[in-house]
VMD Tcl script that builds the backbone (N, CA, C; Angstrom):
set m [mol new atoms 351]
animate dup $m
set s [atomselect $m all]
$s set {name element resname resid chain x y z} {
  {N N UNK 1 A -109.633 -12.135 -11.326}
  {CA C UNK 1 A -109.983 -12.036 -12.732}
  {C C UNK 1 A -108.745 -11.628 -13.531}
  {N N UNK 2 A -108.330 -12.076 -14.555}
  {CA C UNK 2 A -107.674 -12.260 -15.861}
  {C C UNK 2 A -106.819 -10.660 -15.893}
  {N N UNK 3 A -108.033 -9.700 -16.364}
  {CA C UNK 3 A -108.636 -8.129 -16.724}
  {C C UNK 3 A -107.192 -7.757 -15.291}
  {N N UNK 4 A -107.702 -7.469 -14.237}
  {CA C UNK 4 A -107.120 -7.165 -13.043}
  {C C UNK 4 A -105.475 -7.152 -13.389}
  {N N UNK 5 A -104.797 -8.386 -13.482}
  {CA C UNK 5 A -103.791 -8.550 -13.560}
  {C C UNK 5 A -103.116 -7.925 -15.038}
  {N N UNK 6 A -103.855 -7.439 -16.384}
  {CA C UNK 6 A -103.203 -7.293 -16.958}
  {C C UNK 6 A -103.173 -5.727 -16.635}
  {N N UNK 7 A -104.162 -5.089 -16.220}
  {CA C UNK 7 A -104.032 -4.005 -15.962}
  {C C UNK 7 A -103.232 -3.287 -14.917}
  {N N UNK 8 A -102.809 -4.154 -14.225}
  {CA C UNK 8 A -101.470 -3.972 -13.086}
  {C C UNK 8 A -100.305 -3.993 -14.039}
  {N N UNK 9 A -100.198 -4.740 -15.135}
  {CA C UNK 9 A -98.802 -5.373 -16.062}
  {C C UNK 9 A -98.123 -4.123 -16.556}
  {N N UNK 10 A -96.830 -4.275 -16.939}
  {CA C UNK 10 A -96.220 -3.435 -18.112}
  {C C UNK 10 A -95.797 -3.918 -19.440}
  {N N UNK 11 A -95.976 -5.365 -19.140}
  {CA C UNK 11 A -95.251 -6.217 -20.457}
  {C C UNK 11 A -96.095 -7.130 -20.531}
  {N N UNK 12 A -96.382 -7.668 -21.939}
  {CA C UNK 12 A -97.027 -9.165 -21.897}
  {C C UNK 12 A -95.669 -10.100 -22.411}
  {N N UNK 13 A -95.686 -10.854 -21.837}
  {CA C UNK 13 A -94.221 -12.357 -21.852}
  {C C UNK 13 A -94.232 -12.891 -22.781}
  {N N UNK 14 A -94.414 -13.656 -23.885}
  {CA C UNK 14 A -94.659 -14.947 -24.198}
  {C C UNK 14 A -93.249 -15.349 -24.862}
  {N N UNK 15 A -92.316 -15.970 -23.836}
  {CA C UNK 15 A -91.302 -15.931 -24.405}
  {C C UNK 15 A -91.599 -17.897 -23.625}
  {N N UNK 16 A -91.486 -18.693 -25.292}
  {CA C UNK 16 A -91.407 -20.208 -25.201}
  {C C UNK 16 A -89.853 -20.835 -25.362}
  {N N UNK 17 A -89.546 -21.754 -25.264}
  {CA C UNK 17 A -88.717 -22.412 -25.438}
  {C C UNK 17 A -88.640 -23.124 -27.119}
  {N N UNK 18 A -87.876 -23.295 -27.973}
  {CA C UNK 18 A -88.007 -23.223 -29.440}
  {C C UNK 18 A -88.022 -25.263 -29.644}
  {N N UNK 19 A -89.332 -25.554 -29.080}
  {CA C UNK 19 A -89.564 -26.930 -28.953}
  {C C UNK 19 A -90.687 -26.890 -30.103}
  {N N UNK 20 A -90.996 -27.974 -30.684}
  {CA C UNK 20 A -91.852 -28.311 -31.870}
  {C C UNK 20 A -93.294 -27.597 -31.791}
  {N N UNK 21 A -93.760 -27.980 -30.172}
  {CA C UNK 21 A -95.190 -27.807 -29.893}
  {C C UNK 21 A -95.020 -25.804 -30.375}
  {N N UNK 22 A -93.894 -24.931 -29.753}
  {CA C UNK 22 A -94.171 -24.032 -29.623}
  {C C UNK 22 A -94.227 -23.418 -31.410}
  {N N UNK 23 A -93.482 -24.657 -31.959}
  {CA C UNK 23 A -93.489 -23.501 -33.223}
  {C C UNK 23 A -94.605 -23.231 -33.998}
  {N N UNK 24 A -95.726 -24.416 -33.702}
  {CA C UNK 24 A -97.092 -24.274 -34.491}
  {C C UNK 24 A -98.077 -24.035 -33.379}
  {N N UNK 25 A -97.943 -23.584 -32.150}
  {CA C UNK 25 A -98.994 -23.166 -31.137}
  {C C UNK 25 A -99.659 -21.331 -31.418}
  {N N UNK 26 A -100.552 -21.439 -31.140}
  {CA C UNK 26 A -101.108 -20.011 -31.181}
  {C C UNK 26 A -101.425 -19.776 -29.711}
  {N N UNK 27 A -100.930 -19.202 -28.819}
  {CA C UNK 27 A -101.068 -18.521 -27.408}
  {C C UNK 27 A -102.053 -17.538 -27.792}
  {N N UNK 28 A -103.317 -17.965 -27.288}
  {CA C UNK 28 A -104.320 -16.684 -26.853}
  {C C UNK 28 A -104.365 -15.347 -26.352}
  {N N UNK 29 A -103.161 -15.638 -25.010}
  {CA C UNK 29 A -102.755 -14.748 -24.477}
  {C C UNK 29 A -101.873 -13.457 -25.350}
  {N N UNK 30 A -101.361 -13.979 -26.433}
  {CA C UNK 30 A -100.540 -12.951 -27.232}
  {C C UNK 30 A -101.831 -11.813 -27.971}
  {N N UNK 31 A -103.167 -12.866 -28.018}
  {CA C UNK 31 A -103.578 -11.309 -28.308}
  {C C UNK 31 A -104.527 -10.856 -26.892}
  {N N UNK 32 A -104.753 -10.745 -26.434}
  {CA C UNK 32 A -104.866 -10.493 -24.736}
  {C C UNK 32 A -104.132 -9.524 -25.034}
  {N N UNK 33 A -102.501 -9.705 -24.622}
  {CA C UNK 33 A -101.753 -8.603 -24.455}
  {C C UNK 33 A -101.790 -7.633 -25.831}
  {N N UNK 34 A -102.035 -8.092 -26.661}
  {CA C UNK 34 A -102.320 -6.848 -27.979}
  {C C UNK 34 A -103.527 -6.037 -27.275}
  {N N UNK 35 A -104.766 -6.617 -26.932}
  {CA C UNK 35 A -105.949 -6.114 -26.619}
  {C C UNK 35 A -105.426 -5.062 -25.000}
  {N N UNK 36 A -105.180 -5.281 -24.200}
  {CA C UNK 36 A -104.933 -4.318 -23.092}
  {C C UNK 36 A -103.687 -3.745 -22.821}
  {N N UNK 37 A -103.202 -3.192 -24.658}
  {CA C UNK 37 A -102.168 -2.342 -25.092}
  {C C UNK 37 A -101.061 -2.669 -23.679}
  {N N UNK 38 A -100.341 -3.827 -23.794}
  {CA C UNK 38 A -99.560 -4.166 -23.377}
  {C C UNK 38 A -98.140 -5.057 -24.386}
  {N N UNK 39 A -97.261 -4.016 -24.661}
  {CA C UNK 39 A -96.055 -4.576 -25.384}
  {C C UNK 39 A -95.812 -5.782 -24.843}
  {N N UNK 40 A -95.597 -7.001 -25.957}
  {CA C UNK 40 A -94.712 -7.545 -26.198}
  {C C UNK 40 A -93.381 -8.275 -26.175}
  {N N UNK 41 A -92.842 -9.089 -25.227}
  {CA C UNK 41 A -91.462 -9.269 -25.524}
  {C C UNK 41 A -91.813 -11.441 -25.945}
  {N N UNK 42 A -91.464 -11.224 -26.969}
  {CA C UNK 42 A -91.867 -13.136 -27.585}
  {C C UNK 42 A -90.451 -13.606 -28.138}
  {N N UNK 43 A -90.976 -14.923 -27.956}
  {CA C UNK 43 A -90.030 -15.596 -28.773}
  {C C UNK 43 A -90.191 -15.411 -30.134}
  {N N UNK 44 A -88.638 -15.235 -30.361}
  {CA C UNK 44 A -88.105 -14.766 -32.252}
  {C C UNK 44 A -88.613 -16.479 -33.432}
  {N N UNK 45 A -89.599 -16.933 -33.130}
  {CA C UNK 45 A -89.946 -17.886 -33.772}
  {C C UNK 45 A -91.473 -17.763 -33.665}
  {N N UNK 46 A -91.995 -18.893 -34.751}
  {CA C UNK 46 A -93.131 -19.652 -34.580}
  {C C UNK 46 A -94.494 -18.458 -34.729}
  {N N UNK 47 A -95.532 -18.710 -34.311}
  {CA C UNK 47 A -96.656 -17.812 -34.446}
  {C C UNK 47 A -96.818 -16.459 -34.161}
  {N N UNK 48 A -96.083 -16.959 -32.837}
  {CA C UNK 48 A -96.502 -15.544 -31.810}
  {C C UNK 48 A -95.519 -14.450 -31.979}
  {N N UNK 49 A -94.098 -15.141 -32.524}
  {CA C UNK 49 A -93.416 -14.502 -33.036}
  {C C UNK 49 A -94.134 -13.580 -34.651}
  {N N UNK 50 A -94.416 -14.651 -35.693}
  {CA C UNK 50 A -95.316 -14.103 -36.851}
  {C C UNK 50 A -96.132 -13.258 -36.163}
  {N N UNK 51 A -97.168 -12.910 -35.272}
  {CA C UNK 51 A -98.487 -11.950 -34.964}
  {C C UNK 51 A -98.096 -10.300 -34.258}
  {N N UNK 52 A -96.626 -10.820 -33.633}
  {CA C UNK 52 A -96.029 -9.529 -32.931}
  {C C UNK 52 A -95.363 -8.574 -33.817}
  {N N UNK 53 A -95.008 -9.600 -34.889}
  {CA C UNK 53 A -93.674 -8.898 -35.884}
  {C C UNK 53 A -94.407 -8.042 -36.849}
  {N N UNK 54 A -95.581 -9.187 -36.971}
  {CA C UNK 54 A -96.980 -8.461 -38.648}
  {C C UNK 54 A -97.675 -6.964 -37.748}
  {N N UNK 55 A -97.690 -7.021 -36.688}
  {CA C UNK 55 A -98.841 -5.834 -36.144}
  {C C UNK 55 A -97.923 -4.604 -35.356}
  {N N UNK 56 A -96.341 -5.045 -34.836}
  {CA C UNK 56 A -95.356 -4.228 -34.637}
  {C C UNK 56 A -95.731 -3.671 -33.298}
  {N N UNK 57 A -96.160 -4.483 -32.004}
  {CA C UNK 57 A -96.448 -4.609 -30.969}
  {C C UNK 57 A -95.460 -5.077 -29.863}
  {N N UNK 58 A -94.172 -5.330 -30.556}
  {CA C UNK 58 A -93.360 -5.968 -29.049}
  {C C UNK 58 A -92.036 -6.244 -29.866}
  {N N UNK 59 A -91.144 -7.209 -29.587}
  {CA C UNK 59 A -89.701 -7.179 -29.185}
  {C C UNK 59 A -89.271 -8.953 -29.314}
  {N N UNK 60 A -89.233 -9.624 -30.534}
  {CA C UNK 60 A -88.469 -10.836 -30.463}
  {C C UNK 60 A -87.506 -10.957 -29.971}
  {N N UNK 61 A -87.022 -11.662 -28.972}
  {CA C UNK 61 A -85.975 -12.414 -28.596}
  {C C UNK 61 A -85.290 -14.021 -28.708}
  {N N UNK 62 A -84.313 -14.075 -28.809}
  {CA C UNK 62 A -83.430 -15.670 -28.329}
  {C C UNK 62 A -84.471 -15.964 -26.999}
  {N N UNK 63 A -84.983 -17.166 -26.780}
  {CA C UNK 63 A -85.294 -17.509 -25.697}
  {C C UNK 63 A -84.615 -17.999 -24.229}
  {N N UNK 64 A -83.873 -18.295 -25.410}
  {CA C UNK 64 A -82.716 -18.822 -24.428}
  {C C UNK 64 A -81.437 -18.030 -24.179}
  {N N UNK 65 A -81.373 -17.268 -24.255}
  {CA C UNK 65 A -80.431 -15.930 -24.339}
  {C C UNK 65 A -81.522 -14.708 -23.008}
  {N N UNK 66 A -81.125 -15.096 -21.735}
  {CA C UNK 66 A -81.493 -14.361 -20.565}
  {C C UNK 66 A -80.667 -12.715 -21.083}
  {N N UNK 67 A -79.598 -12.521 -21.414}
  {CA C UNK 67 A -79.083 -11.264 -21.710}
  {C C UNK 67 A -80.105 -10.532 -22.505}
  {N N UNK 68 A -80.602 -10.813 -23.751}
  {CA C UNK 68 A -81.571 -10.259 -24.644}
  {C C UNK 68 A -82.978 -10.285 -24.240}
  {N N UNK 69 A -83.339 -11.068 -23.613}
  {CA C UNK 69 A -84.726 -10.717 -22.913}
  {C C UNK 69 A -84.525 -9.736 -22.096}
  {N N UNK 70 A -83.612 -9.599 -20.699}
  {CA C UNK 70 A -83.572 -8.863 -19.622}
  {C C UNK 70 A -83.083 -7.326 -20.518}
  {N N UNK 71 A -82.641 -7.051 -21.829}
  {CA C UNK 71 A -82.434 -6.044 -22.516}
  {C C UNK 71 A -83.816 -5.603 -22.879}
  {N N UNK 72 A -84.404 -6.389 -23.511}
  {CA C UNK 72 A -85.526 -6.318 -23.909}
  {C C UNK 72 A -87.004 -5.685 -23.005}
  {N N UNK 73 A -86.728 -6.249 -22.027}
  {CA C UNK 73 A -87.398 -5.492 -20.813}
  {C C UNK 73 A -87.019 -4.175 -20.770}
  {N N UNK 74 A -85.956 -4.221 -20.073}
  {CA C UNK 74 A -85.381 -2.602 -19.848}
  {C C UNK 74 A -85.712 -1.321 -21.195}
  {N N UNK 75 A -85.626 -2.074 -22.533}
  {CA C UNK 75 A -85.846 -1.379 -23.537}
  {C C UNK 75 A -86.990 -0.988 -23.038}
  {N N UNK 76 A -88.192 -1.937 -23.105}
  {CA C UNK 76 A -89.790 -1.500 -23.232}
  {C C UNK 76 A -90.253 -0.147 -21.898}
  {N N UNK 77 A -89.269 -0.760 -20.745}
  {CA C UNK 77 A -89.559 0.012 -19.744}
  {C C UNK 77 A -89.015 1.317 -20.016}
  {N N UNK 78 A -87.873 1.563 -20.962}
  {CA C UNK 78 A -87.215 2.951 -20.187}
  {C C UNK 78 A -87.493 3.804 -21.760}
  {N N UNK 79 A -87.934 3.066 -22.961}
  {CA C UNK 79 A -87.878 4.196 -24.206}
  {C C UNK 79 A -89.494 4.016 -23.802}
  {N N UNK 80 A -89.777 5.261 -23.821}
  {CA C UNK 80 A -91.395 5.422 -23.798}
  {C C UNK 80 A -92.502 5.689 -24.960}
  {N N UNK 81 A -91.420 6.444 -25.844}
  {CA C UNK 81 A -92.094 6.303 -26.764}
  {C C UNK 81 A -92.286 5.027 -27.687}
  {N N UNK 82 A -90.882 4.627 -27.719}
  {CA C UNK 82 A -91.585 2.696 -28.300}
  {C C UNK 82 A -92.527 2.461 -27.766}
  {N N UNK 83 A -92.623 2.209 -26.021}
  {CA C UNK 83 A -93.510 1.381 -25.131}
  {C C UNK 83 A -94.326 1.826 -26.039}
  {N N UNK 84 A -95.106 3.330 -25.983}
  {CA C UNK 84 A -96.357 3.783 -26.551}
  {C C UNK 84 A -96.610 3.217 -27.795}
  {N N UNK 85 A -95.555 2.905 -28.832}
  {CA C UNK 85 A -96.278 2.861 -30.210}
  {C C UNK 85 A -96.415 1.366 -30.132}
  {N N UNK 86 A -95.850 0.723 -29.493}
  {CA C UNK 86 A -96.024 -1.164 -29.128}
  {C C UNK 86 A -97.411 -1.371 -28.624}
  {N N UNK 87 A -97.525 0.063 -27.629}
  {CA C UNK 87 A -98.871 -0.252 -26.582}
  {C C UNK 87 A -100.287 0.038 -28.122}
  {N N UNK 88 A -99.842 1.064 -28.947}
  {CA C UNK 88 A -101.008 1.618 -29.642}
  {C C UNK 88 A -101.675 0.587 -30.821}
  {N N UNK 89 A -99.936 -0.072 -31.290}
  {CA C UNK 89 A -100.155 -0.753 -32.464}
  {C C UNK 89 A -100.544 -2.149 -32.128}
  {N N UNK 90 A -100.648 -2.711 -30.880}
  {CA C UNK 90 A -101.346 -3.899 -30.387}
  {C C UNK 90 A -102.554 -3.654 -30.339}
  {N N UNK 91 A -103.101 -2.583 -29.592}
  {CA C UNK 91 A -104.491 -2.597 -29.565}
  {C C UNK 91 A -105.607 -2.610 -30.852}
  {N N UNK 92 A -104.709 -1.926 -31.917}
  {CA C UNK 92 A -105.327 -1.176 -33.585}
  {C C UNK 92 A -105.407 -2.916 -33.731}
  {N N UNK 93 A -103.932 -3.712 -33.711}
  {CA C UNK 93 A -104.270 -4.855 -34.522}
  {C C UNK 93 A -105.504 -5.501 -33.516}
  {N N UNK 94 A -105.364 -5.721 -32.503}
  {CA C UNK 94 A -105.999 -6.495 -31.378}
  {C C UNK 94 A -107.671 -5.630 -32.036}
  {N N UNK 95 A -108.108 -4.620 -32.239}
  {CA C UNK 95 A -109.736 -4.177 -32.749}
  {C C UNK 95 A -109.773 -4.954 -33.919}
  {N N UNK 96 A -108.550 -4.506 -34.694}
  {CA C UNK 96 A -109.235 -4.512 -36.726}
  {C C UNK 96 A -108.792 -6.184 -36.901}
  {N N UNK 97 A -107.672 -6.632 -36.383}
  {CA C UNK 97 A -107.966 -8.462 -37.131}
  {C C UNK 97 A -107.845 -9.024 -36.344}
  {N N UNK 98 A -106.919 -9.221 -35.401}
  {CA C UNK 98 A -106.576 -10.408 -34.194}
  {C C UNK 98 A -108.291 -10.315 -33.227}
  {N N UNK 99 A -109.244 -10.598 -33.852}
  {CA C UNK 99 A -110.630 -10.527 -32.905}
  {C C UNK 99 A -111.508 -11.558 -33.084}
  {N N UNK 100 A -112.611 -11.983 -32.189}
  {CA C UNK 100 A -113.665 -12.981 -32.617}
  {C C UNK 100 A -114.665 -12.667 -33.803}
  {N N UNK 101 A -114.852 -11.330 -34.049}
  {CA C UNK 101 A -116.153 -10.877 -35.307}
  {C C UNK 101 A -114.729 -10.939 -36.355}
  {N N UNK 102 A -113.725 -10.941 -36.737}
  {CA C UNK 102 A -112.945 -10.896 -37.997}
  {C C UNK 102 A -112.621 -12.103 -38.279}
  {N N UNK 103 A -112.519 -13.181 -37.106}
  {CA C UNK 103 A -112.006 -14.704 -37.293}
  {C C UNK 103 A -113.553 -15.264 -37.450}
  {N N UNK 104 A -114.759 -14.588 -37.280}
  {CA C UNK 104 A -115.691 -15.749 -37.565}
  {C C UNK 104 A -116.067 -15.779 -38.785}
  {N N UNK 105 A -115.611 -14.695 -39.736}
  {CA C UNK 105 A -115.890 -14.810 -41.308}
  {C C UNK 105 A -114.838 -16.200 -41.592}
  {N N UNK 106 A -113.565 -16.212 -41.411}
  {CA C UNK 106 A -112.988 -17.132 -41.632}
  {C C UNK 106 A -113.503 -18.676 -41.468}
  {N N UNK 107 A -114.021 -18.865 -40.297}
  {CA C UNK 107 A -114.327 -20.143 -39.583}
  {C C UNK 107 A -115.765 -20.432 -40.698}
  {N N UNK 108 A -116.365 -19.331 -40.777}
  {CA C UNK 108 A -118.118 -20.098 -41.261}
  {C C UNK 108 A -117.532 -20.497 -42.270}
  {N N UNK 109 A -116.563 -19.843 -43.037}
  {CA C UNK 109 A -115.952 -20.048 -44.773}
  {C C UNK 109 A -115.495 -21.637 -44.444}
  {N N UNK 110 A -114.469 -22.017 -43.397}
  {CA C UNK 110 A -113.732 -23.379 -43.049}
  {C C UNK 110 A -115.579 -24.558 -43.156}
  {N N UNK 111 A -116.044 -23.810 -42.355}
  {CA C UNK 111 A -117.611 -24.936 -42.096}
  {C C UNK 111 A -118.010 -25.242 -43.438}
  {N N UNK 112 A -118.379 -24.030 -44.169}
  {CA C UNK 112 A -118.981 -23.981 -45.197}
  {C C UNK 112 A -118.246 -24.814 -46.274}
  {N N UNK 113 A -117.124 -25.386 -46.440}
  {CA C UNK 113 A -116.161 -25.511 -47.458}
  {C C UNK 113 A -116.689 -27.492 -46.891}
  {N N UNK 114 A -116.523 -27.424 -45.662}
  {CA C UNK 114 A -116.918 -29.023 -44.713}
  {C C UNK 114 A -117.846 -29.093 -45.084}
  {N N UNK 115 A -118.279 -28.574 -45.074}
  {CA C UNK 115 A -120.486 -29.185 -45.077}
  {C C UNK 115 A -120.542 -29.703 -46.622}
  {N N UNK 116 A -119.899 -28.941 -47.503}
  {CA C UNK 116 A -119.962 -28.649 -49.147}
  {C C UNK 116 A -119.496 -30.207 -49.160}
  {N N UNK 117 A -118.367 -30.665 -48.451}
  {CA C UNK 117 A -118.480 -31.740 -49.193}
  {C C UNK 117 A -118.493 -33.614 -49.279}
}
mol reanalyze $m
mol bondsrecalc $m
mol representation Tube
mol addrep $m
């Protein structure tokens, strides 16, 4: 199960390659790792980059720059108090907006706007 493995984790990854698909993709998993207060290390672009940066949960990087990720790790692992406020401020966003009851006001509004016309 999913749960298991994040709870073994110290970091959630989502570090993409800066290709077209990634710049308009929304990874699920980025709020996953908000939800089981697991920092952050993403690519410095595109969505997941926008959701980490707005809620102050993790650590943009160059993707392609192995030096700044493998920094980036070591950061999350060895300052603890970041880790903590990455781990706290994922979860706050991951309850109050990144959720299914806050995105379904949105969606009935999207239906409702379809049906109208």
């Amino acid at each position: 199960m999913i749960s298991n493995y994040y709870a073994q984790s110290k970091i959630g990854i989502g570090i993409f390659h800066p290709t077209r698909m990634y710049h308009y993709a929304i990874q699920i998993k980025t709020f996953e790792y908000m939800a089981y207060g697991l920092p952050i290390i993403c690519s410095n672009f595109g969505y997941i980059h926008k959701f980490v940066s707005e809620s102050k949960s993790g650590i943009a990087v160059n993707p392609l720059d192995p030096n700044e990720i493998a920094n980036a790790i070591e950061k999350l692992l060895t300052d603890q108090k970041l880790y903590k406020r990455y781990s706290e401020n994922g979860i706050k966003a991951a309850r109050s907006k990144y959720n299914w009851k806050s995105e379904e006001k949105k969606l009935i509004t999207i239906y409702n706007t379809i049906l109208k016309d």
